[in-house]
C-alpha positions as CSV (number, residue, x, y, z in Angstrom):
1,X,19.3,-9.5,4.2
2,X,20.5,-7.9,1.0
3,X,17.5,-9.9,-0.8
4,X,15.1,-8.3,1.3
5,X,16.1,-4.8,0.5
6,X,17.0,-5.8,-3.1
7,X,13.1,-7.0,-2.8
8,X,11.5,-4.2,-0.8
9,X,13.2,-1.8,-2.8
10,X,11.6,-3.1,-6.2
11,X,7.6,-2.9,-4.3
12,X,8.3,0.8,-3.7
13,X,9.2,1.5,-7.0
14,X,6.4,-0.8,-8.4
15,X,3.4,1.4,-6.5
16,X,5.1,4.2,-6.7
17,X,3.6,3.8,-10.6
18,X,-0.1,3.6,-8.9
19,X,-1.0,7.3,-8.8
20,X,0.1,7.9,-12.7
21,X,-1.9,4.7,-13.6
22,X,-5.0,5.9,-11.9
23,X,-4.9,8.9,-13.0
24,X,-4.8,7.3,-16.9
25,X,-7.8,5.8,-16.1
26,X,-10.9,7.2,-16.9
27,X,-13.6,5.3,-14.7
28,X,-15.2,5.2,-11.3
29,X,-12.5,5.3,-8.2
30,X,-14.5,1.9,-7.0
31,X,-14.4,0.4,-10.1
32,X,-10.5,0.8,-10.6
33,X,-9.9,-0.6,-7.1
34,X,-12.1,-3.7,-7.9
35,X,-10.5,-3.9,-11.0
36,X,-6.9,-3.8,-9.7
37,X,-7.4,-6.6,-6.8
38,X,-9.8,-9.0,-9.0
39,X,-7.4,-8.7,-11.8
40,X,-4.2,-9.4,-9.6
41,X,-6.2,-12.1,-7.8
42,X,-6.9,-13.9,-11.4
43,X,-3.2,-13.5,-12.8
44,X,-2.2,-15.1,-9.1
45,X,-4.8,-18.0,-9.5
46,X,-3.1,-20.0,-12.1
47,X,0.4,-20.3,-10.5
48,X,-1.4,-21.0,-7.3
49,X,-3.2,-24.2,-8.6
50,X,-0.2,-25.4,-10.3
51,X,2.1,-25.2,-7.6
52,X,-0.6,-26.3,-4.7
53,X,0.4,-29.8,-4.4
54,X,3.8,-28.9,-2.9
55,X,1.9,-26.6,-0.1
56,X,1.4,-27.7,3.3
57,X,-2.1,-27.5,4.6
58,X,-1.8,-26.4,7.4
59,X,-4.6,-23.6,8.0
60,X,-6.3,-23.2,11.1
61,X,-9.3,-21.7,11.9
62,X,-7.5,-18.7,13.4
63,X,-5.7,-18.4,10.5
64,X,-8.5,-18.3,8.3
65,X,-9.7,-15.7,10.6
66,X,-6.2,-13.5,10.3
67,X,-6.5,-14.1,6.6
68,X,-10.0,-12.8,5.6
69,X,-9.0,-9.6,7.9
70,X,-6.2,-9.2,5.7
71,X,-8.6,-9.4,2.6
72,X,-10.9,-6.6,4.7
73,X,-7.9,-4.4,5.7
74,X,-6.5,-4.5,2.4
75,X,-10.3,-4.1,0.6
76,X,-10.7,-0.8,2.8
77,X,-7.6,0.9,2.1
78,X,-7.9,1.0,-1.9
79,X,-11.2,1.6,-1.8
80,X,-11.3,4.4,0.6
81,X,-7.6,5.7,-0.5
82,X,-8.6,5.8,-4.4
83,X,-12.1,7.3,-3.9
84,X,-10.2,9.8,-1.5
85,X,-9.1,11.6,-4.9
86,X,-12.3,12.4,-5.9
87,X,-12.7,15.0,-3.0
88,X,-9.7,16.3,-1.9
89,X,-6.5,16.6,-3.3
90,X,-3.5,14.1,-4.5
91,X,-0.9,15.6,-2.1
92,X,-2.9,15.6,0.9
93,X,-4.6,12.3,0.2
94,X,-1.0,10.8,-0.1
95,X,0.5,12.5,2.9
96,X,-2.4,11.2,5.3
97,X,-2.7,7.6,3.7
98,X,1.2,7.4,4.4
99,X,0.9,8.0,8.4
100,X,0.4,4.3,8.2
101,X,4.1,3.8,10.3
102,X,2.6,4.9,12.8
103,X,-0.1,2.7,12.7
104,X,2.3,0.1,12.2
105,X,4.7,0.9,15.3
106,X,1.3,1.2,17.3
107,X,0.1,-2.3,16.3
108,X,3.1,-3.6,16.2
109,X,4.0,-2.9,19.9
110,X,0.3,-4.3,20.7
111,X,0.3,-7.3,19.5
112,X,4.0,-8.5,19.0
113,X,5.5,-6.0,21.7
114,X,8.2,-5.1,19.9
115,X,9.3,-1.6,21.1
116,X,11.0,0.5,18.6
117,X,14.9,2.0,19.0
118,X,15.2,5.8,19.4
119,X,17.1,5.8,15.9
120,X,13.7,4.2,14.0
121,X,11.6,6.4,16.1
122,X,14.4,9.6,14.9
123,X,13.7,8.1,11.1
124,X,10.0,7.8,11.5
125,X,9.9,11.8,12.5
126,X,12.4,12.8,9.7
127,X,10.7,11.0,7.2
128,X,7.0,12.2,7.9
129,X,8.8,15.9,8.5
130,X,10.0,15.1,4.7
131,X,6.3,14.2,3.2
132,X,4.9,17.2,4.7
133,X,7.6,19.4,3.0
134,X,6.9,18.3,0.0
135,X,2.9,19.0,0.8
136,X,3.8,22.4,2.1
137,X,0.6,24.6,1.5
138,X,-1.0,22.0,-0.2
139,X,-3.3,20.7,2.3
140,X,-7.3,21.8,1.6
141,X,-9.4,21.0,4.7
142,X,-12.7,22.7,3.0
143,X,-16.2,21.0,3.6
144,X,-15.8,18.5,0.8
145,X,-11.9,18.0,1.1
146,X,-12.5,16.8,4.8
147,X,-14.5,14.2,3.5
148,X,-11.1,12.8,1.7
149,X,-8.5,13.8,3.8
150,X,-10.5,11.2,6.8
151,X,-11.1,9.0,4.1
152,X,-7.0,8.8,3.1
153,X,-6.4,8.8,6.7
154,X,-8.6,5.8,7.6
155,X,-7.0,4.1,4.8
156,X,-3.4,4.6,6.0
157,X,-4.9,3.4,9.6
158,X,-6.1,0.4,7.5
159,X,-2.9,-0.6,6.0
160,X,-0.9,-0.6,9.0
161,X,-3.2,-3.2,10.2
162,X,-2.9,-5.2,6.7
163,X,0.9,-5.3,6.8
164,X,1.0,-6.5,10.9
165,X,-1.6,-8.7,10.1
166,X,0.4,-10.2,7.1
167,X,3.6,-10.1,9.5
168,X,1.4,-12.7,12.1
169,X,1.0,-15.4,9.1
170,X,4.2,-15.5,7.8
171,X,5.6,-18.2,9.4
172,X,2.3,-20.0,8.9
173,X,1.2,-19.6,5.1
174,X,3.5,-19.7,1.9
175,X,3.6,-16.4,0.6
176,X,1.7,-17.3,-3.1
177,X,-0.9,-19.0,-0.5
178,X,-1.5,-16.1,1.3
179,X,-1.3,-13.3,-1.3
180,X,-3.4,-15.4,-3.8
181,X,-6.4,-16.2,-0.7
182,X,-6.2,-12.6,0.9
183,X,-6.4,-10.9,-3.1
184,X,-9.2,-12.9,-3.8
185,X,-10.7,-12.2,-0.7
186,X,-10.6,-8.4,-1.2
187,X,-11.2,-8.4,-4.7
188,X,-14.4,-10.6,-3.5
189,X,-15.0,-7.8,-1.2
190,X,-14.4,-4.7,-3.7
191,X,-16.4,-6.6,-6.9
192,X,-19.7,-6.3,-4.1
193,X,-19.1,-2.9,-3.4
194,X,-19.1,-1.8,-6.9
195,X,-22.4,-3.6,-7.4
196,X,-24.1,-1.9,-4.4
197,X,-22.9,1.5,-5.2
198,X,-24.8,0.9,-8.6
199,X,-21.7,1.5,-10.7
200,X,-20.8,-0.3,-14.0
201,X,-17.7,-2.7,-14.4
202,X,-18.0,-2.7,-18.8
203,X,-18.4,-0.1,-21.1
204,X,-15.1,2.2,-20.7
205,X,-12.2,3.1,-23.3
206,X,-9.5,0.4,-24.3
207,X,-7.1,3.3,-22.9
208,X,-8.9,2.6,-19.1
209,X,-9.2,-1.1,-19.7
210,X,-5.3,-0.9,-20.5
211,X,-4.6,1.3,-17.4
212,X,-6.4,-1.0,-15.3
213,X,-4.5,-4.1,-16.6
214,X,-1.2,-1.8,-15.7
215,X,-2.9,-1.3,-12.0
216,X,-3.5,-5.0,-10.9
217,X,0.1,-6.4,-12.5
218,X,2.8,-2.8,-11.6
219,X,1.7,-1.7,-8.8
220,X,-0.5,-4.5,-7.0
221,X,1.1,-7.9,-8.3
222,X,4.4,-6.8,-8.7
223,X,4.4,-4.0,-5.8
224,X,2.8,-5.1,-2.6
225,X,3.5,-8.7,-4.1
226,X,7.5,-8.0,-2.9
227,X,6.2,-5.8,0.2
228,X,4.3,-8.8,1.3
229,X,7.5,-11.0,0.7
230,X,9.6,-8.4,2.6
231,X,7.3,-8.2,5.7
232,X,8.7,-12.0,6.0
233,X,12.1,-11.0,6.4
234,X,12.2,-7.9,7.6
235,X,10.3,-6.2,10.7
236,X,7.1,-4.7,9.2
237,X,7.9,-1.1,10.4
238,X,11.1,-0.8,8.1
239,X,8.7,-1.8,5.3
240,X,6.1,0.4,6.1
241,X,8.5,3.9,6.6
242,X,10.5,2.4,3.3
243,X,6.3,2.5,1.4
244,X,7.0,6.4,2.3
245,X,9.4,6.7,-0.7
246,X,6.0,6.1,-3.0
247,X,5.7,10.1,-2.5
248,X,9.1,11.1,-4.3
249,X,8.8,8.1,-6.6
250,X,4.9,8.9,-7.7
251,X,6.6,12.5,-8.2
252,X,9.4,11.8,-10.8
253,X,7.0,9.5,-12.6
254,X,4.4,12.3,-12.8
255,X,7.3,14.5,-14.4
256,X,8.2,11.6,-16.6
257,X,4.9,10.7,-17.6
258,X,2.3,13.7,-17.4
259,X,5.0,16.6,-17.5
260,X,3.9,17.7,-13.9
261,X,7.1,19.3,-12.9
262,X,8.4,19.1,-9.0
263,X,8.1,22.0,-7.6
264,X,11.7,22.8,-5.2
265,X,9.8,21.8,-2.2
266,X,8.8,18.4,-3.7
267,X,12.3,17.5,-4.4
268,X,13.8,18.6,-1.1
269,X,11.4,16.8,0.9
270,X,11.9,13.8,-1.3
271,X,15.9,13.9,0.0
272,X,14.3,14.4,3.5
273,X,12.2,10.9,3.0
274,X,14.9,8.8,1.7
275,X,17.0,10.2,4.9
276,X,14.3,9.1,6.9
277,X,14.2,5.7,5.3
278,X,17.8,5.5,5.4
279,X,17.7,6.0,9.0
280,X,15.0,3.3,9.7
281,X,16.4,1.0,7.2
282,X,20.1,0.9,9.0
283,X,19.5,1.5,12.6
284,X,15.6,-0.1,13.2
285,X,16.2,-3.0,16.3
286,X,13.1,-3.4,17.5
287,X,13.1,-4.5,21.1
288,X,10.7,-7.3,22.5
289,X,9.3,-6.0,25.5
């Protein structure tokens, strides 16, 4: 159990670098999220032909059908979460793409019945209570910011559905397997969108070219790479309330990185999130119902 934490606790760290990298990067929102899963897909591609052989075919056609949801799922939510910050702002994109928990609890009592404890339900509160301190008077629901905050909110919505989704196949697909098919799926799925919104993939700064390359392997290969492998071992509701520490980890990197200092607010609703995770983390015992 200590590996899972050990791993879940190294993907939250990982994305948490997602925001600085995209915001390093000067090209099309699209373009950086077709960038980031074709680039991950590729790096996976090489270690997935050499170790094949010693994976068991055993795909059906239902779980063909579970996987190229998980590519669409996972396709959606970068693509509507990273063009979200072209209209509205990074605080209140972040704090609606990470109501996801709920999405999670929700799909997770649908499908799997599995009823959450009062203690995880007490964390889930305490740790949304703590993103929206830290987005205290921050939220702008203007004509054009709208637009963003439903497309951030869709996008949480969309990776609740990715993570339950991975939690149904992973008794039934080596992780590689699956993370390798459902990347290439999206990344498939992304590289089309790009071409029919008439933007460019070539042609931008070796600074964005190296920002992308830092997107697809940090953040994407290396971050929901180990949330993937923690959704295994863990129920998927403690790894979606632990993805809320992104928030407070985005926030010390942005200090670090682009000198954008937390305000009081930011770092006292960081405490509140870990709290919150802490909570779901220790207590979460999901009942089958």
């Amino acid at each position: 159990m200590k590996k899972a934490y050990l791993i879940l606790a190294t993907g939250v760290i990982a994305i948490s670098f997602a925001a600085v990298f995209i915001r390093l990067a000067d090209a099309p929102s699209l373009v950086i999220a077709a960038y980031r899963m074709t680039l991950a897909a590729m790096l996976l591609v090489p270690v997935f032909i050499k170790r094949r052989s010693t994976m068991p075919e055993n795909l059906k056609r239902t779980d063909i059908i579970y996987v190229i949801f998980a590519g669409i799922f996972l396709s959606i939510h970068f693509a509507l979460w990273i063009t979200s910050l072209e209209y509205t702002t990074i605080a209140s994109s972040v704090v609606l793409v990470t109501a996801h928990p709920a999405f999670v609890v929700l799909f997770s009592f649908i499908l799997f019945k599995e009823k959450p404890g009062r203690a995880s339900v007490l964390g889930i509160f305490i740790a949304f209570a703590g993103v929206l301190v830290i987005n205290h008077g921050s939220f702008d629901f203007g004509s054009t910011a709208l637009k963003g905050n439903v497309m951030a909110l869709v996008a949480g919505m969309a990776m609740g559905a990715y993570l339950v989704t991975g939690r149904h196949l992973k008794d039934k697909l080596p992780a590689l397997k699956y993370l390798t098919t459902v990347y290439a799926v999206s990344a498939v799925i992304l590289a089309g969108s790009v071409i029919a919104a008439g933007k460019e993939m070539t042609g931008y700064s070796l600074p964005t070219y190296a920002m992308l390359v830092l997107i697809a392997l940090v953040p994407q290969l290396i971050g929901h790479s180990c949330l993937n492998l923690a959704v295994r071992m863990i129920p998927a509701t403690v790894v979606s309330i632990a993805i809320l520490g992104e928030p407070a980890g985005a926030a010390l990197l942005g200090w670090a990185v682009l000198g954008e200092i937390p305000r009081p607010v930011e770092i006292i609703g960081g405490l509140i999130i870990l709290g919150g995770i802490y909570i779901v983390m220790r207590y979460n015992r999901p009942q089958v119902v």
